[in-house]
Structure formats: C-alpha cells, structure tokens
C-alpha positions as CSV (number, residue, x, y, z in Angstrom):
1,X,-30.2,-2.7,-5.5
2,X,-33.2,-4.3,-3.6
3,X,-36.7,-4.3,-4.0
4,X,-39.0,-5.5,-1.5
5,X,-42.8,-5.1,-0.6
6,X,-44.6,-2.7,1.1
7,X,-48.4,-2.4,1.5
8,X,-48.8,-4.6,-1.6
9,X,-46.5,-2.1,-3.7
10,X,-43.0,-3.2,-4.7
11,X,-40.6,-0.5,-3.8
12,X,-36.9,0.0,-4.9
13,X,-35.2,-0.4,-0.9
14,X,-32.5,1.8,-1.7
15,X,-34.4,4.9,-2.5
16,X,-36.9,4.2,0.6
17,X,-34.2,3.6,3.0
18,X,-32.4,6.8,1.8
19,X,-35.2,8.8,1.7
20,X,-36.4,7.6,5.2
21,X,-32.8,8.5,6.8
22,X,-33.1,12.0,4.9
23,X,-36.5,12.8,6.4
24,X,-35.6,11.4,9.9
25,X,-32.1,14.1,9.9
26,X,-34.7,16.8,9.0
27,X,-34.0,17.0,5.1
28,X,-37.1,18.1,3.0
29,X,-39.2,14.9,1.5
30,X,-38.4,16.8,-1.8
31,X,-34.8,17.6,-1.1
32,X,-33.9,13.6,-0.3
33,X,-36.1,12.8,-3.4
34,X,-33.9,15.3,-5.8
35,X,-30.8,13.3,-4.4
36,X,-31.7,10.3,-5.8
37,X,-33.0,11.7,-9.1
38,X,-29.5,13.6,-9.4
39,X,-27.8,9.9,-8.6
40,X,-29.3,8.7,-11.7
41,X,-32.2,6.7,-10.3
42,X,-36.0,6.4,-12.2
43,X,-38.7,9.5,-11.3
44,X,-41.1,6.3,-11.0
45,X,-38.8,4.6,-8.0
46,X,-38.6,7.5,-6.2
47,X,-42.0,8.4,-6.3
48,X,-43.1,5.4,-5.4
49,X,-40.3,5.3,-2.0
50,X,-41.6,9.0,-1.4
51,X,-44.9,7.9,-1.4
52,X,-44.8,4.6,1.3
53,X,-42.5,7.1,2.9
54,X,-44.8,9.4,3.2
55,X,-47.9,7.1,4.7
56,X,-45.3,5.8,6.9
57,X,-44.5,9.1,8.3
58,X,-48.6,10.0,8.4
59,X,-49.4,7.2,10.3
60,X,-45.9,7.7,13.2
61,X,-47.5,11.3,13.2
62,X,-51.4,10.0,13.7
63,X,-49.8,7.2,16.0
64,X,-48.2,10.2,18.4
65,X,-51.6,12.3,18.1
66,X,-53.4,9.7,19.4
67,X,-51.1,8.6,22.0
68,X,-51.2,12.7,22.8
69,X,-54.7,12.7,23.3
70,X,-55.0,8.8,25.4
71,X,-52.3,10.8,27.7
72,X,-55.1,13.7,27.9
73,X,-57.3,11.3,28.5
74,X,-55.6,9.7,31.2
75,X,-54.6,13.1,32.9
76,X,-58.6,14.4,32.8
77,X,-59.5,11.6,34.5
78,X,-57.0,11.5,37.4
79,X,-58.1,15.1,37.8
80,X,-60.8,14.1,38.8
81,X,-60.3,11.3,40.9
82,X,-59.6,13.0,44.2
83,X,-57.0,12.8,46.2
84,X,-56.4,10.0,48.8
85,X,-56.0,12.0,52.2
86,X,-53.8,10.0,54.4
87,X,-55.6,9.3,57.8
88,X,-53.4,10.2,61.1
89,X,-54.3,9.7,64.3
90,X,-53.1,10.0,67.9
91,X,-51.1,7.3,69.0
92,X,-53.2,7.3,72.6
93,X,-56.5,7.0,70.4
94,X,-55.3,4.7,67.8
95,X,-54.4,2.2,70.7
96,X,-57.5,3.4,72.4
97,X,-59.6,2.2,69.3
98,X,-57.4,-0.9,68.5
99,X,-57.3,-2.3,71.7
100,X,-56.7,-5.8,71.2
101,X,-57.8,-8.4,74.1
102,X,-55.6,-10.9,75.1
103,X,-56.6,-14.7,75.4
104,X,-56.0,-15.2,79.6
105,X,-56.9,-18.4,79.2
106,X,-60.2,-18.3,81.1
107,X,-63.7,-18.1,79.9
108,X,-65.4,-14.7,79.8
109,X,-67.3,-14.0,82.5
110,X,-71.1,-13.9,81.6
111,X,-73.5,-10.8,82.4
112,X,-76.2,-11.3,84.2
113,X,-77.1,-12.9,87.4
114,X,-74.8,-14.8,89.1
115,X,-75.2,-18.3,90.2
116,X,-74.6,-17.7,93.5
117,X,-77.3,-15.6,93.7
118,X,-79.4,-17.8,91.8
119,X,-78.3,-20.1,94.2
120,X,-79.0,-18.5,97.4
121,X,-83.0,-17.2,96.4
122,X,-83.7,-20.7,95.7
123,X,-82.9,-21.7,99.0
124,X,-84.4,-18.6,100.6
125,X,-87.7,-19.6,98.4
126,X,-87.8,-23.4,99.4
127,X,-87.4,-22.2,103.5
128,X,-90.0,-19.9,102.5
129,X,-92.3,-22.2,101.1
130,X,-91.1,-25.2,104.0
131,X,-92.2,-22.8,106.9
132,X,-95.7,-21.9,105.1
133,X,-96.6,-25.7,104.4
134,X,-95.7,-26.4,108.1
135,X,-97.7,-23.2,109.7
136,X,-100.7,-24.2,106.8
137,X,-101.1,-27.7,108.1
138,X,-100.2,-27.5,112.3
C-alpha cells in the first residue's frame, strides 16, 4: 500500500488509482468509494482519494470546456474569413496577358526619330544654308 503526493496532500495510491479506474468505466464516485470502505480501508483515505479524484476530474472536465469553446472560437472566425475564389482564365488570354518576350539577342529598337532621318535633314539644312551664303554674298 502506497502513498504518494498530490497537490501538497498525501494520498493512499491504492484507493486513488481504484477510484480513478471506477469513475473512468462509469461507476458512481460514491459507488467506487463504498468499495473500498467494504474492503476494509479508513473513511479518512478514501475521502481524501475521492476528493483529489474529484478536482482531477473538474479540471479534465473544465480543460474540454475550454478546448470546446477555443474550437468555437476558431470555427467563428473562419466563418468569417471568406472564401478564397479560385481565379480561372482563358488559356488564349492568360497567354495573352503573360506574354513573355524573348531575349533575340539584339538591342531594342528605340522610338523616336531615326538617325537616318536625323541624318539626312542635317544635310538638307547645311545645302540649305551653303546655297544662301553663296547667293547672300555673289
């Protein structure tokens, strides 16, 4: 016959673990305690097991309330996170919008005014500006 600590209270093991194996098949708190008094053991002992039994069985049952209402919890809020809609496209426009350029190996070609052009009315300019310096000064 063991004794051993619980919550600062020495408690005859026996009893506790007889009383805890009663409860857990569904026996009556009072039932599994009337065993053990029949069997001889102290009215003091088996209070005392009954008892840490019985905060031990408060606090599984407060432990599953609680974790009862975090799983509310949890379900409220992913009510009302809203739903990810998938987003699906057309091929033809996917590809339209995804169209990826690839590298020819050339620079881009600039917009704007060509060089040739650029080019070509300088020239046309400098003639211009030839022939009126020569018909200014003959």
């Amino acid at each position: 016959m063991g004794r051993f600590w619980i919550l600062n209270k020495m408690v005859n093991q026996t009893i506790f673990n007889g009383i805890m194996q009663a409860v857990s098949r569904g026996e009556s708190l009072q039932q599994a305690m009337m065993s053990f008094f029949y069997a001889g053991y102290s009215k003091q002992e088996i209070e005392d097991a009954a008892t840490e039994v019985q905060k031990i069985r408060n606090n599984q049952t407060n432990m599953q309330q609680v974790q009862g209402k975090i799983e509310q919890v949890k379900q409220n809020i992913v009510k009302k996170i809203p739903p990810i809609q998938p987003v699906v496209k057309n091929m033809a426009q996917s590809e339209i919008e995804n169209k990826q350029e690839v590298s020819r190996y050339e620079t881009p070609k600039k917009k704007g005014i060509p060089l040739w052009m650029i080019l070509i009315l300088s020239g046309v300019l400098f003639l211009g500006l030839i022939i009126l310096w020569f018909f200014a000064f003959t």
